[in-house]
Backbone bond lengths (Angstrom), bond angles and torsions (degrees), N, CA, C in turn:
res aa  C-N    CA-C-N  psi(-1)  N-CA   C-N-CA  omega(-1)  CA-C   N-CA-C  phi
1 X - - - 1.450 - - 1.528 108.82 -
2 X 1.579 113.07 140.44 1.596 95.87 -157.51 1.969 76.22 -115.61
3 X 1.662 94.42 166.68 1.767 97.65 -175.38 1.731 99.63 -163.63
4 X 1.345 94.60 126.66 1.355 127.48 -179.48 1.543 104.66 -70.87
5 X 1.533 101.55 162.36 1.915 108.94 169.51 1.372 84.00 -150.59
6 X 1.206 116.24 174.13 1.801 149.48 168.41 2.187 84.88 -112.04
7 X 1.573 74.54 100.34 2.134 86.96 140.87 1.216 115.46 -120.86
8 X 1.649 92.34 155.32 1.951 92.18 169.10 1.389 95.08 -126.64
9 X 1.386 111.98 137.47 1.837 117.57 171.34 1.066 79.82 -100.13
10 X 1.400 87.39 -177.00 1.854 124.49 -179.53 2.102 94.30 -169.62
11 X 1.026 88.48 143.05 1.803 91.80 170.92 1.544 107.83 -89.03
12 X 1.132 101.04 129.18 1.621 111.15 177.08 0.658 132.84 -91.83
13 X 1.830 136.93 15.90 1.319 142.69 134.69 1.209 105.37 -92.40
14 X 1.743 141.46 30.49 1.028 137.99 153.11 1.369 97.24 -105.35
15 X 1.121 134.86 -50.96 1.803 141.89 171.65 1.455 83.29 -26.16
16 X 1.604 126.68 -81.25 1.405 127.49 -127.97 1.486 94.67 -79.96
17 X 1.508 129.69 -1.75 1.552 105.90 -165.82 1.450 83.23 -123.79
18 X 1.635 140.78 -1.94 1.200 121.97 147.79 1.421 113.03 -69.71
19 X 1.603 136.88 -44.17 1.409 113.98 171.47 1.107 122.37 -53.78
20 X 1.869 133.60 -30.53 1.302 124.19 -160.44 2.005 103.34 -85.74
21 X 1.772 107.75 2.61 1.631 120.42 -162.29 0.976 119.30 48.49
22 X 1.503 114.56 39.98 1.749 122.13 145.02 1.245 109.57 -61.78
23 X 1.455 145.95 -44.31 1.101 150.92 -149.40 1.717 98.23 -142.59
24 X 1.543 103.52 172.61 1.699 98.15 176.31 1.832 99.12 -126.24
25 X 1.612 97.62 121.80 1.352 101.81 169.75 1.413 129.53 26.31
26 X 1.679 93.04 -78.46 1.744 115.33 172.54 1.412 104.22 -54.15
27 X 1.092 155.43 -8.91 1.328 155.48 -175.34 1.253 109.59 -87.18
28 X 1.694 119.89 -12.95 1.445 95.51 -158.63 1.429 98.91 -109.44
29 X 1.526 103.61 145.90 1.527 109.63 -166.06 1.285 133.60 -69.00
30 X 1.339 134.65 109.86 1.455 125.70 -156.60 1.387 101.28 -140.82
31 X 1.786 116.16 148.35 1.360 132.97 160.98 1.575 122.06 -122.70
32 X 0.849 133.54 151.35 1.187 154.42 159.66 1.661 137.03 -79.22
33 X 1.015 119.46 80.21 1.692 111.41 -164.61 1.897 100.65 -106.71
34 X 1.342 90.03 122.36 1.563 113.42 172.53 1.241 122.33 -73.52
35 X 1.201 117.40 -21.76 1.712 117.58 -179.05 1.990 101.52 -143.08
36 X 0.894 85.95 36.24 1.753 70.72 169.07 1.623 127.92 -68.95
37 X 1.319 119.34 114.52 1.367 133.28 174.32 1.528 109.79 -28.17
38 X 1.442 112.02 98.74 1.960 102.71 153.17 1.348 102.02 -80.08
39 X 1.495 89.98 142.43 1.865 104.73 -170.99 1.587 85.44 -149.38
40 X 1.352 119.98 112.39 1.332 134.87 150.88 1.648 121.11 -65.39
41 X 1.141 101.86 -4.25 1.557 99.06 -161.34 2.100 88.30 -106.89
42 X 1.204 104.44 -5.48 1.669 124.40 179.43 1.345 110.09 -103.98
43 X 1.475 116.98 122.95 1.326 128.33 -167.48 1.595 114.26 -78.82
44 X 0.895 135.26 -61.16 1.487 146.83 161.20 1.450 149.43 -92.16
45 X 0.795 129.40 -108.54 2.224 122.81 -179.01 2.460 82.92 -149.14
46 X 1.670 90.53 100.76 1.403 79.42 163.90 1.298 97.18 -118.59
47 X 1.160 130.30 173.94 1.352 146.71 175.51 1.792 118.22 -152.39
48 X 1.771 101.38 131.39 1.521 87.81 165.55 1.395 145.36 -31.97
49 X 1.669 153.23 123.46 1.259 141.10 172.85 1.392 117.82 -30.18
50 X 0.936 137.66 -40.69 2.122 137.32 166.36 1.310 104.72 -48.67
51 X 1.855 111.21 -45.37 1.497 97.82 -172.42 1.757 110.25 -69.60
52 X 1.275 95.13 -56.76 1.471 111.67 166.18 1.464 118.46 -25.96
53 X 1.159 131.88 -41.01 1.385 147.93 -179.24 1.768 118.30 -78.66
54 X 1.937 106.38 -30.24 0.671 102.78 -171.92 1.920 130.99 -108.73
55 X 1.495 62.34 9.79 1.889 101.04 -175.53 1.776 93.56 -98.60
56 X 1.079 122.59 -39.02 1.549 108.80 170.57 1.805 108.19 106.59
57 X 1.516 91.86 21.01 1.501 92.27 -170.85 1.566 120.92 -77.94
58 X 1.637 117.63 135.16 1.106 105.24 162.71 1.737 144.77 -64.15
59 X 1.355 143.34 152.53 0.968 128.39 -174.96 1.936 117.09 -85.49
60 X 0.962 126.39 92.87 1.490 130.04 -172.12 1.592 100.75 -25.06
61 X 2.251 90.81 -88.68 0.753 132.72 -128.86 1.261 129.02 -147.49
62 X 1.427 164.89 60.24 1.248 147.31 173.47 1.401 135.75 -14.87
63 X 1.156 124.37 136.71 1.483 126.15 -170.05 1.454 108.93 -150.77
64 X 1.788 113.58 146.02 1.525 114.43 157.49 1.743 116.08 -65.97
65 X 0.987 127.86 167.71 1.495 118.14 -172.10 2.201 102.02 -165.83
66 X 1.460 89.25 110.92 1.446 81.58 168.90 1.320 138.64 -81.59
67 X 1.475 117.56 116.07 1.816 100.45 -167.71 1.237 106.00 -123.45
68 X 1.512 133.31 -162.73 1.450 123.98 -162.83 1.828 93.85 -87.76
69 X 1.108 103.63 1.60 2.121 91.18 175.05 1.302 109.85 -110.42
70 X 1.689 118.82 13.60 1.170 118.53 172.25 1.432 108.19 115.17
71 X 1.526 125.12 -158.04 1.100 117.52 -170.55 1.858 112.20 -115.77
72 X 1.090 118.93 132.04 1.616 149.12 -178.19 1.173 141.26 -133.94
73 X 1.398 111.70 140.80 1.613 109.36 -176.43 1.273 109.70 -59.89
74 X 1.526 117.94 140.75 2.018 123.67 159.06 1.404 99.06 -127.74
75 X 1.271 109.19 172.69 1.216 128.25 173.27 1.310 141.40 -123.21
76 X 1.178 135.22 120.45 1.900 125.35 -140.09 1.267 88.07 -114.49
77 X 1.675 110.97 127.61 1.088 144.83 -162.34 1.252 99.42 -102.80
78 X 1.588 129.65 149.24 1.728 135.03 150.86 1.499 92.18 -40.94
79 X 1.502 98.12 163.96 1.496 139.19 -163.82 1.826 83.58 -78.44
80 X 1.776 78.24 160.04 1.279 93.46 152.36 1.647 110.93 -167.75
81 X 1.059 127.34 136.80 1.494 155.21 169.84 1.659 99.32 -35.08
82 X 1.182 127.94 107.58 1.715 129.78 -170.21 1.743 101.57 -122.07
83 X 0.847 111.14 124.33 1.891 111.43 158.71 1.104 105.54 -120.87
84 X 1.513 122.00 131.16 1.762 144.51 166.12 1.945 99.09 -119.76
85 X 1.120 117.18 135.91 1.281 131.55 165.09 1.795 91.18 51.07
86 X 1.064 105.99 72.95 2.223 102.72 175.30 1.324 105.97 32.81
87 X 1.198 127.55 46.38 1.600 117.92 162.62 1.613 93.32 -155.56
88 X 1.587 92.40 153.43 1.528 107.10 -146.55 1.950 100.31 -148.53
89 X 1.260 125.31 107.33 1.593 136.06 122.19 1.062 129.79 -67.52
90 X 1.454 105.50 -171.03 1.484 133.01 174.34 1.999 113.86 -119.90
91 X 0.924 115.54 137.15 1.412 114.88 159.69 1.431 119.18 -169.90
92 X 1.166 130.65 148.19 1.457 149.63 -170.04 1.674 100.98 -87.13
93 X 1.540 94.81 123.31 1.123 108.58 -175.15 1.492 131.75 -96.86
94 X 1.181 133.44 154.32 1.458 129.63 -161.37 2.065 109.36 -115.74
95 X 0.350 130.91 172.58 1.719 129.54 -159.35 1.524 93.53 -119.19
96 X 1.723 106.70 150.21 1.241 115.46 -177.60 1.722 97.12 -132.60
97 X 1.660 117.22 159.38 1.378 108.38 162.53 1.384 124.89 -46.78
98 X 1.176 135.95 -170.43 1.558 131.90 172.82 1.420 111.10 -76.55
99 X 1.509 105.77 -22.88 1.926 102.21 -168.17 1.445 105.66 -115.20
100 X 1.509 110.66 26.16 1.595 104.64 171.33 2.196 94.65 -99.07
101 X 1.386 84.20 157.91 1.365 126.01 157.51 1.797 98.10 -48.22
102 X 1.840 97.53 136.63 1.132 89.11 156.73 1.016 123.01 -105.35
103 X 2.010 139.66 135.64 1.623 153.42 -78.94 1.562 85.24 -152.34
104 X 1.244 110.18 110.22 1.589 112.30 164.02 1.537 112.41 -107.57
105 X 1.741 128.33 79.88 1.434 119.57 -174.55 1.581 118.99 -64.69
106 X 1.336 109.79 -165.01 1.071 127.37 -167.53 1.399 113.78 -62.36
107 X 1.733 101.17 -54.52 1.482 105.53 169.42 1.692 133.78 -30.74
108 X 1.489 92.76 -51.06 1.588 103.27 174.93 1.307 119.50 -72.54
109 X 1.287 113.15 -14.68 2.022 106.31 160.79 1.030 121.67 -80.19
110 X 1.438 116.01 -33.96 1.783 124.04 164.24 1.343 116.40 -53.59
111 X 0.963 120.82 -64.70 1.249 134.96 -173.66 1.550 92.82 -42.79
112 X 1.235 115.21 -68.04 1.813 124.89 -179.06 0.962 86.33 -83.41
113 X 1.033 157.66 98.31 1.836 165.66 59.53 2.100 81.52 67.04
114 X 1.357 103.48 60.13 1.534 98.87 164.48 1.110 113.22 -128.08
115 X 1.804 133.91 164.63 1.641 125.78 172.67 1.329 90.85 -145.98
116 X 1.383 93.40 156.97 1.916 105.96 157.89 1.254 143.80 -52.28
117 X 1.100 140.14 104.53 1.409 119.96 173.00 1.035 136.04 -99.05
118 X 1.296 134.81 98.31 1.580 119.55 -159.08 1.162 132.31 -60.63
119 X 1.463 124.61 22.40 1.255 138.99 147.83 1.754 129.21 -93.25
120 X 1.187 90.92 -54.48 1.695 108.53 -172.32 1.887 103.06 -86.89
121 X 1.379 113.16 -26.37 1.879 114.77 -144.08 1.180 118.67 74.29
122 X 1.780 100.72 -134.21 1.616 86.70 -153.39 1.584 85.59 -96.95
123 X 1.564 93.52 155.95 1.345 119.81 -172.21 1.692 117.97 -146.89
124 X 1.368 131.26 119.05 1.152 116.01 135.99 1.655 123.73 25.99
125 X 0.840 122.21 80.27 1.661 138.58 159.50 2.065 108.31 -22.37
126 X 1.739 105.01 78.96 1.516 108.41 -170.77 1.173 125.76 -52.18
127 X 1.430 108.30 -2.50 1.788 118.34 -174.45 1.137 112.32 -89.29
128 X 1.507 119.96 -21.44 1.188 130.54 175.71 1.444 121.95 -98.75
129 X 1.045 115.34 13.46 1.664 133.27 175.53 1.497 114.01 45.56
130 X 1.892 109.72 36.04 1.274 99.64 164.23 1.408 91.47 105.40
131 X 1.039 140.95 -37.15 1.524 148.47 -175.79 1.239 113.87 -86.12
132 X 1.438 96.37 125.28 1.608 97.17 -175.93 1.070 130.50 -84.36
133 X 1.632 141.45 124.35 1.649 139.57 -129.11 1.453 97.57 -148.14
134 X 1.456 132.85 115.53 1.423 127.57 151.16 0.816 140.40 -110.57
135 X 1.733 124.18 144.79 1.326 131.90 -155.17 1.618 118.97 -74.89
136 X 1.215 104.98 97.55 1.840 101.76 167.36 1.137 120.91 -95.66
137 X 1.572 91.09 152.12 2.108 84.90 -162.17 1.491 94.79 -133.31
């Protein structure tokens, strides 16, 4: 069963140079995605190259990357500031072809202490009664 979320990025070296008033607030680059794919079987926050481009991200780094067509180069993008269900990190993003889905992994439910439900989607982590709890190890 496949299940959508609403994220909003924001670039997070635009966040940090509107607080320091390098830039003004309104400057800092942000999108909105209405159906972005949770995919547990997806490790981190990837997004198509347009989005990637249009978020203002820098290019890190190159990487091998295993996906369901085997294994391929991606590319790890600067961070960016994500909220799903009013709760909000940071993570560095990895590049997708133009006609993939944008990839909400595992990381980003941990981080937001969220899981799937195959009734409702994503939801609030029920063990934690709604309260948001992170794992230190």
């Amino acid at each position: 069963m496949e299940h959508t979320t609403r994220i909003e990025l924001e670039n997070l070296k635009d966040i940090h140079l509107a607080e320091a008033g390098v830039i003004k607030p309104e400057a800092v680059r942000r999108l909105t995605i209405e159906d972005a794919l949770v995919d547990t079987g997806a490790t981190g926050l990837c997004l198509p190259k347009s989005l990637v481009e249009q978020l203002g991200l820098t290019p890190l780094r190159t990487t091998r990357a295993q996906t369901a067509n085997g294994i391929t180069e991606r590319t790890i993008y600067s961070e960016v500031q994500y909220t799903v269900l009013e709760r909000s990190d940071s993570i560095k993003v990895t590049d997708l072809p133009e006609d993939a889905p944008v990839l909400v992994g595992h990381m980003v439910l941990e981080a937001l202490d969220l899981c799937v439900d195959m009734r409702k989607g994503l939801i609030h982590n029920p063990a934690h009664d709604g309260e948001w709890t992170i794992k230190i190890l």
